[in-house]
C-alpha positions as CSV (number, residue, x, y, z in Angstrom):
1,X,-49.5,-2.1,-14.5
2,X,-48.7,1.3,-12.8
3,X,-51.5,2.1,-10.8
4,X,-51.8,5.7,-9.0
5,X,-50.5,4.9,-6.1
6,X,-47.0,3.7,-7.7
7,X,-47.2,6.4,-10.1
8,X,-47.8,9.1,-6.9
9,X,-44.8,7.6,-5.1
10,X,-42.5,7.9,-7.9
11,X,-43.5,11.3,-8.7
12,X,-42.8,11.9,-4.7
13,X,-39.6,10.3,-5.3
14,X,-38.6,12.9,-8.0
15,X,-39.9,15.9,-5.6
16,X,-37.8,14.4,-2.9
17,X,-34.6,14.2,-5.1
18,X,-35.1,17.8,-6.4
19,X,-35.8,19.2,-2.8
20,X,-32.2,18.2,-2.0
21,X,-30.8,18.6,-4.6
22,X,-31.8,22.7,-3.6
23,X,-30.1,22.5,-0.2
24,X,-26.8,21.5,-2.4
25,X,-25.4,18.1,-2.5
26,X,-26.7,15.4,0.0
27,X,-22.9,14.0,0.4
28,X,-19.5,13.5,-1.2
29,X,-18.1,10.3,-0.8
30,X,-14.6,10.2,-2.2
31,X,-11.9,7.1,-3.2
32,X,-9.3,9.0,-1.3
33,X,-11.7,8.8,1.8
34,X,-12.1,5.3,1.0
35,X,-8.3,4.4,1.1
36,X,-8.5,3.5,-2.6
37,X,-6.7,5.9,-4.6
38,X,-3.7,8.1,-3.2
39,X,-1.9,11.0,-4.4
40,X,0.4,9.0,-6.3
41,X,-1.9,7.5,-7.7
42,X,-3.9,10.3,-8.8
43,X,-0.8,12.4,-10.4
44,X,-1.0,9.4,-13.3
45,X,-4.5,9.3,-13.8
46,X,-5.8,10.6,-17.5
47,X,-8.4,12.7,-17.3
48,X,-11.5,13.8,-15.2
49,X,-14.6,12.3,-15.9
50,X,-18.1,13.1,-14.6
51,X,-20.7,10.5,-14.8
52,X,-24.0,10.9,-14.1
53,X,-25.8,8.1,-12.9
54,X,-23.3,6.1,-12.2
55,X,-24.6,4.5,-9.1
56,X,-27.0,3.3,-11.6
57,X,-26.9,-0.3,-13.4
58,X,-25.3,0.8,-16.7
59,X,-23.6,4.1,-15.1
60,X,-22.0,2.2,-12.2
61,X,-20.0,-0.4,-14.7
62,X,-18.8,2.1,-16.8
63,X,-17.7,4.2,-14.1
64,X,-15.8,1.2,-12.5
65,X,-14.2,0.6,-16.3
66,X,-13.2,4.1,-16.5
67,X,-11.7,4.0,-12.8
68,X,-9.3,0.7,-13.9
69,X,-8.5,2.7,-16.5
70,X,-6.8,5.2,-14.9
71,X,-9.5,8.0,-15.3
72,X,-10.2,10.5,-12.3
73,X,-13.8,9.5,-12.1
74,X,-17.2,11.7,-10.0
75,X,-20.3,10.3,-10.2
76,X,-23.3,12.3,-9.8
77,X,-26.6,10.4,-8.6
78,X,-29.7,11.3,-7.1
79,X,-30.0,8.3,-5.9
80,X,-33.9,8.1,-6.5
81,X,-33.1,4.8,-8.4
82,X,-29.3,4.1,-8.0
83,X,-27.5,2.2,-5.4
84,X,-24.7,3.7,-3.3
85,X,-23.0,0.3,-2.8
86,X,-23.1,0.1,-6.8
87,X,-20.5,3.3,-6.8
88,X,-17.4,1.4,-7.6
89,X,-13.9,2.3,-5.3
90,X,-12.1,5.0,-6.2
91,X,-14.7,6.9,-7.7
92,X,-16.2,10.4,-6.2
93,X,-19.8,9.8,-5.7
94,X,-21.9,13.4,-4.9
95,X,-25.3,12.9,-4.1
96,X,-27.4,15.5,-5.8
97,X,-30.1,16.1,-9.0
98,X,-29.3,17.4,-12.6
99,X,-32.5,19.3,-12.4
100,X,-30.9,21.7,-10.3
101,X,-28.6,24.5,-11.7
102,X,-26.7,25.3,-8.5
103,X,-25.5,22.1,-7.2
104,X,-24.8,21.2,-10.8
105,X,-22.5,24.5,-10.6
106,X,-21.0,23.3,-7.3
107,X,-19.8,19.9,-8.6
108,X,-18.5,21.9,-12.1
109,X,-16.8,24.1,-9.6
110,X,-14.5,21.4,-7.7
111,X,-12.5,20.8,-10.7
112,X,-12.3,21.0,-14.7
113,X,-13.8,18.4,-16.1
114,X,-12.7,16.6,-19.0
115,X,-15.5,15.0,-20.5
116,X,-19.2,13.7,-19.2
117,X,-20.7,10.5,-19.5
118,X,-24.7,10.8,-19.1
119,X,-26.6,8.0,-17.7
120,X,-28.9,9.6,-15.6
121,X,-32.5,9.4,-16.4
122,X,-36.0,7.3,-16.1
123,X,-35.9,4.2,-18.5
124,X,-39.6,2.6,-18.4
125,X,-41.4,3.1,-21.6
126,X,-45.1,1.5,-20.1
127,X,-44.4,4.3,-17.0
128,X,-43.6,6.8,-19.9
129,X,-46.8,6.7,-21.2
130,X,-48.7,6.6,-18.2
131,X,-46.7,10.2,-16.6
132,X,-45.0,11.8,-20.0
133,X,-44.4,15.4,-17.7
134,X,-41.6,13.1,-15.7
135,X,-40.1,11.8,-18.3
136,X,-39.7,15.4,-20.5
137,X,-38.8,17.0,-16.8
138,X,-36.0,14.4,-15.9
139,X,-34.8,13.3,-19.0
140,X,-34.8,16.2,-21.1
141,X,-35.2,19.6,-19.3
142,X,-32.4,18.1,-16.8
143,X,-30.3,17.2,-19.3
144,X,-30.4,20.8,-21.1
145,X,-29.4,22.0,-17.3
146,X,-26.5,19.9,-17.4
147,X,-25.3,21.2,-21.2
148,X,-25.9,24.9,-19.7
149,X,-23.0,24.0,-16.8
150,X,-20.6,22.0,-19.1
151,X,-20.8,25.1,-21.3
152,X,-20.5,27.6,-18.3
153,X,-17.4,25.5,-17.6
154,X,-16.1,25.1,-21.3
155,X,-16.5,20.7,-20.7
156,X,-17.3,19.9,-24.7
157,X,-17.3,16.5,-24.8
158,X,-20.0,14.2,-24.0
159,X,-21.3,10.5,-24.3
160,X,-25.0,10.0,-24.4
161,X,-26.8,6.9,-22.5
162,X,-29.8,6.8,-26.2
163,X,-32.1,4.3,-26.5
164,X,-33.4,2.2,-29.6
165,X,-36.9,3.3,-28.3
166,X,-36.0,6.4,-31.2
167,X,-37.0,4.2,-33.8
168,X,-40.2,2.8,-32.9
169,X,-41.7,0.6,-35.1
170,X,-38.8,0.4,-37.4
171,X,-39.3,-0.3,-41.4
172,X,-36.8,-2.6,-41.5
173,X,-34.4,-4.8,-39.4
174,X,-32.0,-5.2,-38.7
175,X,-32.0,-1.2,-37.4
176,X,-29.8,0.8,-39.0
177,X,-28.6,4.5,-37.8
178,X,-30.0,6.2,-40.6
179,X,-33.4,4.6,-40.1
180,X,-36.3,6.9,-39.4
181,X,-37.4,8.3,-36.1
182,X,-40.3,7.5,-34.8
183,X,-40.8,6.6,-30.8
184,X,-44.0,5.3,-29.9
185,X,-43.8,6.1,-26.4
186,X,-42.9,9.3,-24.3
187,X,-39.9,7.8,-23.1
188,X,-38.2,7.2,-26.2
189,X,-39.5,11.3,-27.5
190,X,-37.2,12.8,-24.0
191,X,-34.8,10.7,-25.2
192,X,-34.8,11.8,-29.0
193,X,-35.4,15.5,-27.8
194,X,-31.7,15.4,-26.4
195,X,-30.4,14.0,-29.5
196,X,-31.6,17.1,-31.1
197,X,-30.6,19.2,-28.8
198,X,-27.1,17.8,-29.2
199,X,-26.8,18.1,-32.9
200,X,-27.6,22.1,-32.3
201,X,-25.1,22.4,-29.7
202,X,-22.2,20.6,-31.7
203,X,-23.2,23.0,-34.7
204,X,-23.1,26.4,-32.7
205,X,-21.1,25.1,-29.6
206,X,-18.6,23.0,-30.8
207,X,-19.8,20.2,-28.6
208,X,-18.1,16.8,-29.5
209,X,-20.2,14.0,-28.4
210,X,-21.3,10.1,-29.2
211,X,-24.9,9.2,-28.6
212,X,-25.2,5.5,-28.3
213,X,-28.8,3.8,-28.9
214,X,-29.3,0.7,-26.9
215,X,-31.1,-2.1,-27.2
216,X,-31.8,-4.1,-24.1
217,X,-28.8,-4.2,-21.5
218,X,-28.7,-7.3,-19.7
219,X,-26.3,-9.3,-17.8
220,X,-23.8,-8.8,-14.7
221,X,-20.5,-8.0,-14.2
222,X,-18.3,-8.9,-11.3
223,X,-20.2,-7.1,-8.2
224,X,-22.7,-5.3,-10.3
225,X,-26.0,-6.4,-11.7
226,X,-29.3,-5.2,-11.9
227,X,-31.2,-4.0,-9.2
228,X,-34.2,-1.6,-10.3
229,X,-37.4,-0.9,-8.0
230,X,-39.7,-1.7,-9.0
231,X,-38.2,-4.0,-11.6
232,X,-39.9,-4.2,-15.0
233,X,-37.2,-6.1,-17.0
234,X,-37.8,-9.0,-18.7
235,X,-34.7,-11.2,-17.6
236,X,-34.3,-9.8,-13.7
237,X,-37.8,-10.4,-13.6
238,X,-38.2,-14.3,-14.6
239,X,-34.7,-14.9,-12.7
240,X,-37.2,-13.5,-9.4
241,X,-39.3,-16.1,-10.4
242,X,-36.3,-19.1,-10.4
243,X,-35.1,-17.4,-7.0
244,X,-38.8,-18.6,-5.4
245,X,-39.9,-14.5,-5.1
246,X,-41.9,-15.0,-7.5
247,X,-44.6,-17.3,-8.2
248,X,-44.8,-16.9,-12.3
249,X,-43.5,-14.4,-15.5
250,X,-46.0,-12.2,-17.0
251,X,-46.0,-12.7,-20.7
252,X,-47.6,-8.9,-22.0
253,X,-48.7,-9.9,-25.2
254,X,-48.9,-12.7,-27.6
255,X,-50.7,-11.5,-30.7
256,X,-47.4,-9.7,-32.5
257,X,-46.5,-10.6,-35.6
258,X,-43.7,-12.4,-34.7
259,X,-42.9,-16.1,-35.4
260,X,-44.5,-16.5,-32.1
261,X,-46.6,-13.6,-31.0
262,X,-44.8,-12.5,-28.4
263,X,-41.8,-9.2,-28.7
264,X,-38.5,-9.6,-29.9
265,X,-35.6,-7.6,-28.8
266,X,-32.1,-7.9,-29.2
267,X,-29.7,-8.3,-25.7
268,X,-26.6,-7.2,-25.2
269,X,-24.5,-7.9,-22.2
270,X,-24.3,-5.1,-19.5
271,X,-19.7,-5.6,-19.8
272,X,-19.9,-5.1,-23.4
273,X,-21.5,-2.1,-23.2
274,X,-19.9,-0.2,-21.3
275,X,-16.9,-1.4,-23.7
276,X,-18.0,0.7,-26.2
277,X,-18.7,3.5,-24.4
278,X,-14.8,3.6,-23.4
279,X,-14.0,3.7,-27.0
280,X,-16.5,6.1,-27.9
281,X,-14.8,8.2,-25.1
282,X,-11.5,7.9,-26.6
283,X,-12.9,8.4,-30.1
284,X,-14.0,11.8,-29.5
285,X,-10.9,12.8,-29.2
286,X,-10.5,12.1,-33.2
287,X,-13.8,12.6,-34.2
288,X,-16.4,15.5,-33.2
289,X,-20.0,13.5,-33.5
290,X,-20.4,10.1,-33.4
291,X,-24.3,8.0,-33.3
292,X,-23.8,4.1,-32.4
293,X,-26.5,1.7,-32.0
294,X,-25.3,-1.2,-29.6
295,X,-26.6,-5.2,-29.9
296,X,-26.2,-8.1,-30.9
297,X,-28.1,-8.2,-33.9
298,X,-30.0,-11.2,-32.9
299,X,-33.1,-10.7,-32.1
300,X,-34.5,-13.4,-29.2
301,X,-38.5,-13.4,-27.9
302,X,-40.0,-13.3,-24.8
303,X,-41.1,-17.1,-24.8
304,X,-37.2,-17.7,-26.3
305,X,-36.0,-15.2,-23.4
306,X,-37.8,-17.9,-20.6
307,X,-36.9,-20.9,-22.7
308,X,-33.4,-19.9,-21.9
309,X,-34.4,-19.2,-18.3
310,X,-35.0,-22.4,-17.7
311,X,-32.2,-23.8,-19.5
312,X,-30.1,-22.5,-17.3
313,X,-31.3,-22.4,-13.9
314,X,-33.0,-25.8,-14.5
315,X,-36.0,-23.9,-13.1
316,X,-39.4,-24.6,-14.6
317,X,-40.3,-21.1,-14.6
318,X,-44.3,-20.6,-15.2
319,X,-45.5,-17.8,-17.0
320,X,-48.9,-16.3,-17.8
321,X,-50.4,-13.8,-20.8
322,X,-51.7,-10.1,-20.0
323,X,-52.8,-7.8,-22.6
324,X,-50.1,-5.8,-24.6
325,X,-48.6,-2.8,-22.8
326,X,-49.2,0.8,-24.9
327,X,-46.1,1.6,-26.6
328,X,-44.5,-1.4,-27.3
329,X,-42.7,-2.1,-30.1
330,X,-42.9,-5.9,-32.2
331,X,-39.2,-5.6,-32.8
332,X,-36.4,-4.2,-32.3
333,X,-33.0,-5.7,-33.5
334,X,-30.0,-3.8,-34.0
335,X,-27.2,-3.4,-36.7
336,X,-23.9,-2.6,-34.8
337,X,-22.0,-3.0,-38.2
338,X,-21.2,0.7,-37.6
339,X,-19.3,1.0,-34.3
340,X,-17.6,-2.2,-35.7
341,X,-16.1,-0.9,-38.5
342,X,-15.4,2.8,-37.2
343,X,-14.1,1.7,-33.4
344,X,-13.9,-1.8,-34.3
345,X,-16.4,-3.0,-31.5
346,X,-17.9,-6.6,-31.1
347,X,-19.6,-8.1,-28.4
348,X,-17.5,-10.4,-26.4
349,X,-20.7,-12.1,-24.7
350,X,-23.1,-13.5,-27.9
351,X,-25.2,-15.5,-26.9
352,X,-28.5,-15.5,-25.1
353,X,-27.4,-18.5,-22.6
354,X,-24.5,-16.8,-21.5
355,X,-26.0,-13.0,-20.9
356,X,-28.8,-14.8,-18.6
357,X,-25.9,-17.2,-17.2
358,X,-23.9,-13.7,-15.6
359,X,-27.2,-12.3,-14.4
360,X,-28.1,-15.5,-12.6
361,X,-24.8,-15.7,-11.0
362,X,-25.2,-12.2,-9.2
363,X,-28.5,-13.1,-8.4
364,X,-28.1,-16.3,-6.7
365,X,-25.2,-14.4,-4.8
366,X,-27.5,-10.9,-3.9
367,X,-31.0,-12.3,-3.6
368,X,-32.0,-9.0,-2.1
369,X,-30.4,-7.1,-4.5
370,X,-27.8,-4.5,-2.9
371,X,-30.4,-4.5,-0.4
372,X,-32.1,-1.9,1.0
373,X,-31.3,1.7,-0.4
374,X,-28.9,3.7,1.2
């Protein structure tokens, strides 16, 4: 539960972020400085690509896949919940807030962009519906700032870090894209709200853009892996509890109507992920709006989810019950037949066993995390 005290510090956290973010950016670290890319170097690269939140879980991995690449990559991060250390080499990383215009005009003003990649927002649905204004204020209001300074700065192309919270309680499952719209918490609304706000700007700005629904990222990737604070998802949270830092899993609910009772939600590995959002980048360039929803299309539960836990760590893992959190879907299981016929897409990692197998791996090797925040 989010008491007030957590909920005061985050909203603390947000006034923090913005403060700076008014003073202008907090501080440029650049690859160059770093030794890692020259000018050679940066003469071949393709094109220039801002990421926001990309010292984030999701954000960090894709900028690191776009800097391999080739790509002249700046990430922009506030850092409220992102990790410096996350930043991969040879990416720019400017610390400042998409709620504020003029440091958003500053980083627009260091060079033409070619396209942005938008991770940065708050994620938990429970914390949505417990403080909607910072949700609507972060996730949407900031991301209208952000279309204001890639139109200033004619940047018209854009890939969209969705969610599958859009559909709520869906009719059917697998999810579809065309399925209806109906978010049952205040995180998945800010998150829909930009959707619509993108369909009016490709029809009267020309915007070209991919929004990409996800359902729940897990996994790690070579040095990244997840590292939230607090952390509320499922698998970080019961590979605490095989780590000794925690003493048992909280199961939130076991009366769903599910085989049994407890959520099902479909996993998809954090690599293969930000796979697709590389092609979707690349796509744009041939098509003008794209919407993707990105899973497995295997749904698992949470008693599955710690099942599998202990599987692989050979820990036993205890859990308890607490009552249902508000919001909270029965299931959500995605159809990617889409993005697999249009950009032929497939995930690489399938299988429940092996997401939780990467994550426990970077675990075991950063039991603190990326330790304390920089």
């Amino acid at each position: 539960m989010w008491d007030d005290s957590r909920l005061g510090s985050l909203r603390r956290k947000c006034r923090q972020a913005q403060g700076r973010a008014g003073r202008g950016a907090e501080f440029i670290r650049t690859g160059v400085e770093q030794g890692k890319v020259g000018e050679a170097e940066r003469e071949t690269m393709e094109s220039r690509i801002l990421v926001t939140g990309g010292a984030g879980y999701i954000g960090s991995v894709v900028a690191d896949l776009l800097v391999r690449q080739g790509h002249r990559v700046t990430i922009l991060d506030n850092l409220t919940h992102g990790h410096a250390l996350a930043a991969p080499p040879g990416a720019e990383l400017i610390g400042a807030d998409l709620s504020h215009r003029a440091s958003l005009e500053a980083v627009f003003a260091r060079g033409q962009f070619d396209a942005v990649v938008h991770f940065a927002a708050l994620i938990e649905a429970g914390e949505s519906m417990r403080a909607p204004e910072l949700y609507f204020r972060n996730n949407t209001a900031s991301t209208l700032t952000l279309f204001e300074s890639m139109l200033a700065h004619n940047v018209k192309k854009f890939v969209f870090s969705s969610t599958a919270a859009l559909y709520g309680n869906p009719e059917r499952t697998p999810i579809e894209e065309d399925a209806p719209l109906h978010p049952t918490n205040a995180y998945g609304e800010s998150k829909l709200l930009v959707e619509r706000m993108l369909e009016w700007f490709h029809r009267i700005h020309n915007f070209r853009y991919a929004s990409l629904r996800y359902f729940n990222v897990a996994g790690a990737w070579e040095n990244h892996g997840e590292d939230h604070r607090p952390e509320t998802h499922l698998i970080p949270n019961v590979l605490q509890v095989a780590l000794g830092k925690k003493g048992s899993i909280a199961i939130f609910g076991d009366d769903y109507p599910t085989p049994d009772g407890t959520c099902i939600r479909d996993y998809i590995h954090i690599h293969d992920l930000a796979r697709a959002h590389l092609l979707a980048l690349d796509a744009l360039d041939r098509r003008d709006h794209m919407i993707y929803n990105l899973g497995n299309g295997k749904g698992f539960s949470v008693r599955q989810v710690i099942e599998a836990a202990r599987r692989v760590t050979g820990h036993p893992i205890p859990a308890g019950m607490q009552p249902r959190r508000p919001g909270d879907p029965a299931v959500l299981v995605a159809s990617s037949e889409k993005i697999y016929r249009e950009l032929n897409w497939s995930p690489e990692f399938a299988t429940l066993d092996a997401i939780i197998a990467s994550a426990w791996v970077w675990h075991k090797a950063h039991p603190e995390g990326y330790g304390e925040r920089e």
